[in-house]
C-alpha positions, 0 to 999 in steps of 0.5 A: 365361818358364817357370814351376815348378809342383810338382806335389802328393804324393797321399796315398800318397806322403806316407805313404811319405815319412813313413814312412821318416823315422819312426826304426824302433823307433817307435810308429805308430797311426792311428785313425779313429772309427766313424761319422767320416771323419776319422782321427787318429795317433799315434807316439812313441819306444818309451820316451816319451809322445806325443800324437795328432793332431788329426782329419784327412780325410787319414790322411797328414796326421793322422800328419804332425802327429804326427810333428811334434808328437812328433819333439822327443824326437830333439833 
């Protein structure tokens, strides 16, 4: 009996795969505080608001909750 196991993206993938899904023309900001190991981003439309992130380990994952968060705008 065979079993499917997906392997998990690293970091880097994940950022690449983002990325190519954030329309061009977009705001993209990562940030992370001096002193944290966290990291927080940001991207919105060019003539909109949006709002960060919350704190992440993974910078990946930071702007995947952006890109979430903000990607309304396109509906």
């Amino acid at each position: 009996m065979g079993h499917n196991y997906a392997k998990p993206l690293t970091s880097g993938q994940k950022m690449e795969r983002l990325l190519t899904r954030i329309p061009p023309g977009w705001h993209i900001a990562l940030e992370r505080p001096t002193g944290e190991a966290t990291w927080r981003a940001l991207t919105h439309a060019p003539d909109k608001e949006g709002s960060w992130s919350a704190p992440h380990a993974d910078p990946a994952d930071a702007l995947e909750e952006a890109w979430r968060n903000n990607r309304s705008v396109l509906v």
